[in-house]
N, CA, C and O atoms as a printed pandas DataFrame, in Angstrom:
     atom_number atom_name residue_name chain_id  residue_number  x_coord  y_coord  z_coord
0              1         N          UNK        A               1   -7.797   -9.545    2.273
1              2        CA          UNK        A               1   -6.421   -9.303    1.896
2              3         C          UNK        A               1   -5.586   -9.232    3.182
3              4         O          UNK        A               1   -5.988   -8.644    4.187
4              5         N          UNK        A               2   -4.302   -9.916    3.095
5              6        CA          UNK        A               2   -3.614   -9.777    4.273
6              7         C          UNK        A               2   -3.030   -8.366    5.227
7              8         O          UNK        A               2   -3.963   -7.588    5.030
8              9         N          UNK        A               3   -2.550   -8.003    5.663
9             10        CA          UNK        A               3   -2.162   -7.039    6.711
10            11         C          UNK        A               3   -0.407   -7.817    6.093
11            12         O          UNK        A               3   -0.147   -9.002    5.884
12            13         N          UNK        A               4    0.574   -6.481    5.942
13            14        CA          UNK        A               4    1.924   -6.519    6.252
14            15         C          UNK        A               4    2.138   -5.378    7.095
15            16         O          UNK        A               4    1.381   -4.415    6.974
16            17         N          UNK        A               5    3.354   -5.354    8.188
17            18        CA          UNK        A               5    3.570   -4.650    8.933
18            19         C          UNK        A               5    4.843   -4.342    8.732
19            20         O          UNK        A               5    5.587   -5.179    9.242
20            21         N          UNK        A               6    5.489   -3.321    8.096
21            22        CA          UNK        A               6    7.061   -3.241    7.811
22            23         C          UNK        A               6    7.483   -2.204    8.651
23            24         O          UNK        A               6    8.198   -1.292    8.235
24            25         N          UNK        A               7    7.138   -2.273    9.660
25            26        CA          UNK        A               7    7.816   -1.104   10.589
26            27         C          UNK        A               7    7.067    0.282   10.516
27            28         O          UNK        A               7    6.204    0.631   11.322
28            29         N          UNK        A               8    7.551    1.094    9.346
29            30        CA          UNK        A               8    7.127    2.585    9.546
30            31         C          UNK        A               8    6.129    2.188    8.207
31            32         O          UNK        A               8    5.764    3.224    7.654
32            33         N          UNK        A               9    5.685    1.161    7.657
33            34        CA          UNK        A               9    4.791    1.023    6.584
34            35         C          UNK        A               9    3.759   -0.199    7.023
35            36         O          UNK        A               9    4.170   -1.280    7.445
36            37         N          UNK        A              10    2.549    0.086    6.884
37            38        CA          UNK        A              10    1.566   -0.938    7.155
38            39         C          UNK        A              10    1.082   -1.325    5.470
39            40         O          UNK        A              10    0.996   -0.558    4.511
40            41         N          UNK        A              11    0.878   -2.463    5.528
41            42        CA          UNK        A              11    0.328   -2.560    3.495
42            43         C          UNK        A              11   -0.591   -3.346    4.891
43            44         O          UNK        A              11   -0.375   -3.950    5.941
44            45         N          UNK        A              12   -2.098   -2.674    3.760
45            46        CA          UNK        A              12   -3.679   -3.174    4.407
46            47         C          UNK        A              12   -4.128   -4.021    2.977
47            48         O          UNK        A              12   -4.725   -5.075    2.762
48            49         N          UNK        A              13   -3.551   -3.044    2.194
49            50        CA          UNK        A              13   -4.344   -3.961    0.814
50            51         C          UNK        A              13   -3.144   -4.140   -0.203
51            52         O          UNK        A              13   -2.174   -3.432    0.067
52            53         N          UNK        A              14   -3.026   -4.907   -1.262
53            54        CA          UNK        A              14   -2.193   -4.771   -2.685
54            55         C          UNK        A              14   -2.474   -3.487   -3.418
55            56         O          UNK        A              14   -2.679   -3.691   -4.614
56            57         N          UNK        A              15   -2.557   -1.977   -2.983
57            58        CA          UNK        A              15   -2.729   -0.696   -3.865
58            59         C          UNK        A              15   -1.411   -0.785   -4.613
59            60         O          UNK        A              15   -0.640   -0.865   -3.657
60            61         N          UNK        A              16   -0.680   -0.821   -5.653
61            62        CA          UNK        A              16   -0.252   -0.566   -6.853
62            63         C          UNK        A              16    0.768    0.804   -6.336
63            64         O          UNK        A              16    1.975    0.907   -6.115
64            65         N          UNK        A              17   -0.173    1.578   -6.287
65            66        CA          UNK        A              17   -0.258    2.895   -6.326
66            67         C          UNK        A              17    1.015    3.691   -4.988
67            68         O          UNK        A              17    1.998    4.416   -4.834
68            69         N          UNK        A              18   -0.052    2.794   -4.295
69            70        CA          UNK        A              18    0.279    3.304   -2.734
70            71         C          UNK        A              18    1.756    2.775   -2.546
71            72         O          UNK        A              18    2.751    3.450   -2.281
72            73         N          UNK        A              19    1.667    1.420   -2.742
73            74        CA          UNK        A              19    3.257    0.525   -2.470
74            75         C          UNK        A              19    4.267    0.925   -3.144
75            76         O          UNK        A              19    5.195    1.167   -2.373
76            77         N          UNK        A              20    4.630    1.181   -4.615
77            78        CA          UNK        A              20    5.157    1.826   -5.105
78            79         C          UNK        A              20    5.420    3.396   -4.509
79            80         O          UNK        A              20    6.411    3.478   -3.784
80            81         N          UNK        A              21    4.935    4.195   -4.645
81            82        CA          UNK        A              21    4.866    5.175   -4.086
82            83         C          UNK        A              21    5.646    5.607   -2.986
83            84         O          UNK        A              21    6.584    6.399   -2.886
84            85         N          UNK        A              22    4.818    4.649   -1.908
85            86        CA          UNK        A              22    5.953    4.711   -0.576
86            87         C          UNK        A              22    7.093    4.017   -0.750
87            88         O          UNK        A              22    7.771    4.022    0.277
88            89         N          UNK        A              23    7.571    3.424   -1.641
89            90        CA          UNK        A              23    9.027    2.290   -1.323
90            91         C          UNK        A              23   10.123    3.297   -2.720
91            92         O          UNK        A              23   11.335    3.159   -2.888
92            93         N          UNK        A              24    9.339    4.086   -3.382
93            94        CA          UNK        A              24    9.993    4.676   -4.379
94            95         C          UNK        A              24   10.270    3.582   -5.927
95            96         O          UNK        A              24   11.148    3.744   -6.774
96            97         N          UNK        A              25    9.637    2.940   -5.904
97            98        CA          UNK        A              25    9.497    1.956   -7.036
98            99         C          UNK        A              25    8.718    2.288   -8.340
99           100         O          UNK        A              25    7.532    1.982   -8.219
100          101         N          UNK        A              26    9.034    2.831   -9.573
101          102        CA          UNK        A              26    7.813    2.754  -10.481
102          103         C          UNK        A              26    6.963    2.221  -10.893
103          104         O          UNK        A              26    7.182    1.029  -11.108
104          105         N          UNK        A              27    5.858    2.629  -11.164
105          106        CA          UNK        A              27    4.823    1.416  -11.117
106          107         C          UNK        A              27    4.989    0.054  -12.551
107          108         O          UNK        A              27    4.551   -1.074  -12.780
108          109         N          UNK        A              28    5.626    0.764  -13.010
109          110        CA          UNK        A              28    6.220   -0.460  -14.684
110          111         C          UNK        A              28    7.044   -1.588  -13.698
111          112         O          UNK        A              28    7.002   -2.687  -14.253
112          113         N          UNK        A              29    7.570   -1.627  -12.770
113          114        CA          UNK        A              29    8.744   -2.726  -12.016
114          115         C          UNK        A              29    7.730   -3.442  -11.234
115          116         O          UNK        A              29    8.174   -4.406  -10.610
116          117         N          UNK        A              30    6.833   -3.272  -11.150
117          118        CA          UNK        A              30    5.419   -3.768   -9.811
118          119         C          UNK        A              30    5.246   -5.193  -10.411
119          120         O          UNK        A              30    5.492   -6.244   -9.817
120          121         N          UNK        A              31    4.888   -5.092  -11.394
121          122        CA          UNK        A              31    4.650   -6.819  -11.939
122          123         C          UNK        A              31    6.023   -7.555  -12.013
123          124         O          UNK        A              31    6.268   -8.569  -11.359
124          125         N          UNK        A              32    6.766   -7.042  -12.741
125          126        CA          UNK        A              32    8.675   -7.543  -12.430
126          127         C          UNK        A              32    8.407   -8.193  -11.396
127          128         O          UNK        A              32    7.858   -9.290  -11.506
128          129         N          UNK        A              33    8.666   -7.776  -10.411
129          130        CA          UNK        A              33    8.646   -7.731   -8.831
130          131         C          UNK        A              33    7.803   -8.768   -8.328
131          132         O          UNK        A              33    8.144   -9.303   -7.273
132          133         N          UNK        A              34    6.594   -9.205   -8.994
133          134        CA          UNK        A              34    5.811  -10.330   -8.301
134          135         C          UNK        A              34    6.353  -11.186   -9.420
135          136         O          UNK        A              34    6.782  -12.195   -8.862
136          137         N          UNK        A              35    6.575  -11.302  -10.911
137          138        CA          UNK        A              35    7.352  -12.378  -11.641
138          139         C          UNK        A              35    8.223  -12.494  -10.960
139          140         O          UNK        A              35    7.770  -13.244  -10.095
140          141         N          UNK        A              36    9.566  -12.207  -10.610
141          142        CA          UNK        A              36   10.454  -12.212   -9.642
142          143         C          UNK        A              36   10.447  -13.065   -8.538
143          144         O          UNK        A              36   11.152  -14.073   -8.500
144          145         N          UNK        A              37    9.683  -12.721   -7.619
145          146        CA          UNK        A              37    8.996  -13.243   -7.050
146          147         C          UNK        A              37    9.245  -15.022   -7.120
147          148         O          UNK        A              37   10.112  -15.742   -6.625
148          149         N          UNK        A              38    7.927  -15.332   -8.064
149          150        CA          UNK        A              38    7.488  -16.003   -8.735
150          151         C          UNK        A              38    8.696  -17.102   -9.118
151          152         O          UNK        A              38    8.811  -18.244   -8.673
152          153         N          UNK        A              39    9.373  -16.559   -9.871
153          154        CA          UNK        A              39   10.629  -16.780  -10.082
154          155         C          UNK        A              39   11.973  -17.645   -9.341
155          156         O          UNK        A              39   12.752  -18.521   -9.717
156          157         N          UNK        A              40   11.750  -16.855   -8.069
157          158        CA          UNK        A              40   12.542  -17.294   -7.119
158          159         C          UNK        A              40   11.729  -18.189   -6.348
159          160         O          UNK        A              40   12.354  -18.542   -5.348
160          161         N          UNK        A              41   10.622  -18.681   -6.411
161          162        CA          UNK        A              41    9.585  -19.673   -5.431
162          163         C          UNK        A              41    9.767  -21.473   -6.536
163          164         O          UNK        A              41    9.775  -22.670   -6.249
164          165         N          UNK        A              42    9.891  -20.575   -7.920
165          166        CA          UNK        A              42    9.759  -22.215   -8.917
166          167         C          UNK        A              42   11.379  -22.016   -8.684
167          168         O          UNK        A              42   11.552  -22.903   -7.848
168          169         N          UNK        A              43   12.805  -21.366   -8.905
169          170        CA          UNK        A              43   13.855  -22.093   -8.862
170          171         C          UNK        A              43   14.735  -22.654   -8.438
171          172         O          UNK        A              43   15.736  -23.139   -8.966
172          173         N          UNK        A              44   14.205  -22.586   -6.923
173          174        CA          UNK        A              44   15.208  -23.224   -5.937
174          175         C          UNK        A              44   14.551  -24.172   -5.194
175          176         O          UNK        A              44   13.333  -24.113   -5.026
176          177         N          UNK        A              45   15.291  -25.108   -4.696
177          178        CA          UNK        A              45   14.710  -26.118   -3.780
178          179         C          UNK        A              45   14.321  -25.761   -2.420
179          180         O          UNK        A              45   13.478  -26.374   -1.765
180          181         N          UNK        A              46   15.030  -24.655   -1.997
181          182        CA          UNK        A              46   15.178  -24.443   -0.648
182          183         C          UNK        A              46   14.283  -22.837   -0.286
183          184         O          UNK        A              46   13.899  -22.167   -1.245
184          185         N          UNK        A              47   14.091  -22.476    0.790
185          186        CA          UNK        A              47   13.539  -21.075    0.639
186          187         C          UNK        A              47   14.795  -20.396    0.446
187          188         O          UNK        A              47   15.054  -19.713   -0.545
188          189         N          UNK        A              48   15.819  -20.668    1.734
189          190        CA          UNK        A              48   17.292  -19.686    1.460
190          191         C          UNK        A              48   18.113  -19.425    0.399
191          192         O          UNK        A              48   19.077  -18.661    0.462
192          193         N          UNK        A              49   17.621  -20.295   -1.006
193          194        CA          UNK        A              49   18.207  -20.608   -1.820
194          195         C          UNK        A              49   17.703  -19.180   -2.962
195          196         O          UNK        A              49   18.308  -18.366   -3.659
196          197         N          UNK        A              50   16.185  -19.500   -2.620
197          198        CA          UNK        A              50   15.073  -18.615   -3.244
198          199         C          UNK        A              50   15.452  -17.436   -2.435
199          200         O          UNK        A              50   15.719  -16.709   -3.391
200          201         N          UNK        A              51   15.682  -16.683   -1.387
201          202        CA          UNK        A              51   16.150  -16.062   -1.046
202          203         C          UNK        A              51   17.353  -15.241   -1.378
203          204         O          UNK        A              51   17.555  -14.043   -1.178
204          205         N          UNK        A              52   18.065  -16.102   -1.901
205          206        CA          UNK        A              52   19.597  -15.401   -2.216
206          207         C          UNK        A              52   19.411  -14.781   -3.790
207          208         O          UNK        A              52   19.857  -13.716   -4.219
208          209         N          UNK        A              53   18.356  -16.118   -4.726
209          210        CA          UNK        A              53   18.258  -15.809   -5.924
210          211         C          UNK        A              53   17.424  -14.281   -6.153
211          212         O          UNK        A              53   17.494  -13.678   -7.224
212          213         N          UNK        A              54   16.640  -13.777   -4.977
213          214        CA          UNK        A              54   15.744  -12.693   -5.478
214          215         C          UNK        A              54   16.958  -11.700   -4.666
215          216         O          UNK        A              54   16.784  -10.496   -4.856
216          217         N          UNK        A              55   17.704  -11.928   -4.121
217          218        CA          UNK        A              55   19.182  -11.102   -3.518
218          219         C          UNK        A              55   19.935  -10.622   -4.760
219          220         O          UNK        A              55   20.075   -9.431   -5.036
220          221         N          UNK        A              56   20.412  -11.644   -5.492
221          222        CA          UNK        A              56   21.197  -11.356   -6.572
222          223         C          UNK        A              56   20.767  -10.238   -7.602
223          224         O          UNK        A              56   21.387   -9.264   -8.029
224          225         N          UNK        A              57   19.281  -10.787   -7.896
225          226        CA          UNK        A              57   18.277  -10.290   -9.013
226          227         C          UNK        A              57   17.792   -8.792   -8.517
227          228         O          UNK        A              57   17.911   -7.856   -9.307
228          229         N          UNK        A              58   17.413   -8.642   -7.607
229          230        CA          UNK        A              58   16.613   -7.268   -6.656
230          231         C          UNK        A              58   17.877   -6.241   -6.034
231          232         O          UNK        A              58   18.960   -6.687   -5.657
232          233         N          UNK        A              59   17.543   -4.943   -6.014
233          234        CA          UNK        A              59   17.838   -4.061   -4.829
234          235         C          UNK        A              59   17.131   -3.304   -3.906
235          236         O          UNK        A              59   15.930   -3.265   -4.174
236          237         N          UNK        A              60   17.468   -2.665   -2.876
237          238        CA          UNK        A              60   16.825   -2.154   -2.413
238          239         C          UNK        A              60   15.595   -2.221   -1.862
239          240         O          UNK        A              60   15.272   -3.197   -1.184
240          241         N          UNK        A              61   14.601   -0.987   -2.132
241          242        CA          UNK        A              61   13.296   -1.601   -1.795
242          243         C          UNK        A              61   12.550   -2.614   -2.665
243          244         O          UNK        A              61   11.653   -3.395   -2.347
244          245         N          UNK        A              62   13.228   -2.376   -4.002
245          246        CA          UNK        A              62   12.391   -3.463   -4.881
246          247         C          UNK        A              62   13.055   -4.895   -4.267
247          248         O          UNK        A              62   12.297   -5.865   -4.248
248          249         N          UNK        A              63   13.784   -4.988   -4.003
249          250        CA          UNK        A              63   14.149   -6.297   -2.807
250          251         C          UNK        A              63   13.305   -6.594   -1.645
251          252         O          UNK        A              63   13.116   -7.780   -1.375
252          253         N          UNK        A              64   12.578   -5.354   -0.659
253          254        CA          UNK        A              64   12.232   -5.928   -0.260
254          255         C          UNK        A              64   10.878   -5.794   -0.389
255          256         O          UNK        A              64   10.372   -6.168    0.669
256          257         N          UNK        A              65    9.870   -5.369   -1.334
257          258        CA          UNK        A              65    8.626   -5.804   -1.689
258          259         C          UNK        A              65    8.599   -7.325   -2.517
259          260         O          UNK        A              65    7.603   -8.007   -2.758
260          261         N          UNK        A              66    9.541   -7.516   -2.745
261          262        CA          UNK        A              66   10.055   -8.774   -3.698
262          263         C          UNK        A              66    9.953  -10.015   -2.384
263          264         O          UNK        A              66    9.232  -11.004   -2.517
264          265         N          UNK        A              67   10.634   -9.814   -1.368
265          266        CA          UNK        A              67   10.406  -10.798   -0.619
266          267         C          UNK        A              67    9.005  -10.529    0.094
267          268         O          UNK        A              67    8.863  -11.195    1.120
268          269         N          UNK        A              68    8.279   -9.957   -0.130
269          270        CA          UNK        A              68    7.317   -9.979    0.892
270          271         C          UNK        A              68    5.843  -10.898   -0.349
271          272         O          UNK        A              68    4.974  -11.755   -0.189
272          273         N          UNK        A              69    6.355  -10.019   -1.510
273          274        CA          UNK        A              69    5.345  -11.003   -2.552
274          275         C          UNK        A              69    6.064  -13.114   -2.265
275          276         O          UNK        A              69    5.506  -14.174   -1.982
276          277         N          UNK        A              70    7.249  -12.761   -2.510
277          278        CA          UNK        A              70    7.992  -14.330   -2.198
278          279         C          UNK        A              70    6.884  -14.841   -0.989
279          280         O          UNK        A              70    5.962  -15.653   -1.065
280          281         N          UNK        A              71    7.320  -14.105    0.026
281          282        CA          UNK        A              71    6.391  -14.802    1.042
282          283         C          UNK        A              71    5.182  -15.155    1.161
283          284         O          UNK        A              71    4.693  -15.951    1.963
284          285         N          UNK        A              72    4.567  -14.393    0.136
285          286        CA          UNK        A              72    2.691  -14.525   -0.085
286          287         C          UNK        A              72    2.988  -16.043   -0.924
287          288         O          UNK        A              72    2.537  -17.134   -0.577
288          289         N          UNK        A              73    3.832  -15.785   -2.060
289          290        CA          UNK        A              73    3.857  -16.962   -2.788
290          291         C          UNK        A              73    3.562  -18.166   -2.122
291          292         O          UNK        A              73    2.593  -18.925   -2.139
292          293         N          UNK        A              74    4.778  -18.147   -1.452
293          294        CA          UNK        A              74    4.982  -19.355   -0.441
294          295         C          UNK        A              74    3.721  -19.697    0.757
295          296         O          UNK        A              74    3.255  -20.796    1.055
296          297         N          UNK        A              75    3.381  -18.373    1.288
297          298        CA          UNK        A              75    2.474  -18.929    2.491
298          299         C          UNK        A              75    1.069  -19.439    1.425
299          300         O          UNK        A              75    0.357  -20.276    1.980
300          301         N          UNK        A              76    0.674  -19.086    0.186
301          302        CA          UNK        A              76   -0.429  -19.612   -0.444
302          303         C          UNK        A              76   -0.143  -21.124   -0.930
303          304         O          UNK        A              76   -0.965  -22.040   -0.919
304          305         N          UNK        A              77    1.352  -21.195   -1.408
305          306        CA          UNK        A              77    1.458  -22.654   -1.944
306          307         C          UNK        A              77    1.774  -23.835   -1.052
307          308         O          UNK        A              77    1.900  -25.013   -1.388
308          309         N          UNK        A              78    1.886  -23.237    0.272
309          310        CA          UNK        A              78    1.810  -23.876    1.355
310          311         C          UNK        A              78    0.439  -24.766    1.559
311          312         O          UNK        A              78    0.274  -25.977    1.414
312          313         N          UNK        A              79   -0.439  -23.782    1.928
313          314        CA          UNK        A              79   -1.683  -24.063    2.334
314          315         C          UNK        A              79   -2.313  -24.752    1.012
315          316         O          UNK        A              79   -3.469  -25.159    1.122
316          317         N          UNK        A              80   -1.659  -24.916   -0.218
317          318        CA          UNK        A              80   -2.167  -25.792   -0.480
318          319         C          UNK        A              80   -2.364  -27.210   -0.815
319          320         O          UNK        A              80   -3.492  -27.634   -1.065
């Protein structure tokens, strides 16, 4: 599992529990959040585009666990 480094938060693994927790997110919005995600990777052509769309849709921290799943999206559908 990858390593994220968000400054005063290290994510070592996908814990549910833990991520929520520390970002203040309930755990019912956790899947949202990777549909979301998801979401913003199939509807735009562009990343910045996908970017703005999970901007509009997201706040806060659920914004930015939202881009960091975006980015898994992307760095997996990359590589393939």
């Amino acid at each position: 599992m990858p390593n994220y480094d968000l400054g005063t938060l290290t994510i070592i693994d996908h814990d549910v529990e833990k991520l929520t927790d520390a970002l203040g997110i309930p755990d019912h919005r956790f899947e949202n959040l990777v549909e979301n995600a998801q979401k913003a990777y199939d509807y735009e052509d562009t990343i910045s585009e996908s970017i703005e769309w999970l901007a509009d849709n997201l706040r806060g921290s659920e914004l930015v666990l939202g881009l960091v799943f975006f980015g898994r999206i992307w760095e997996q559908q990359s590589e393939e």
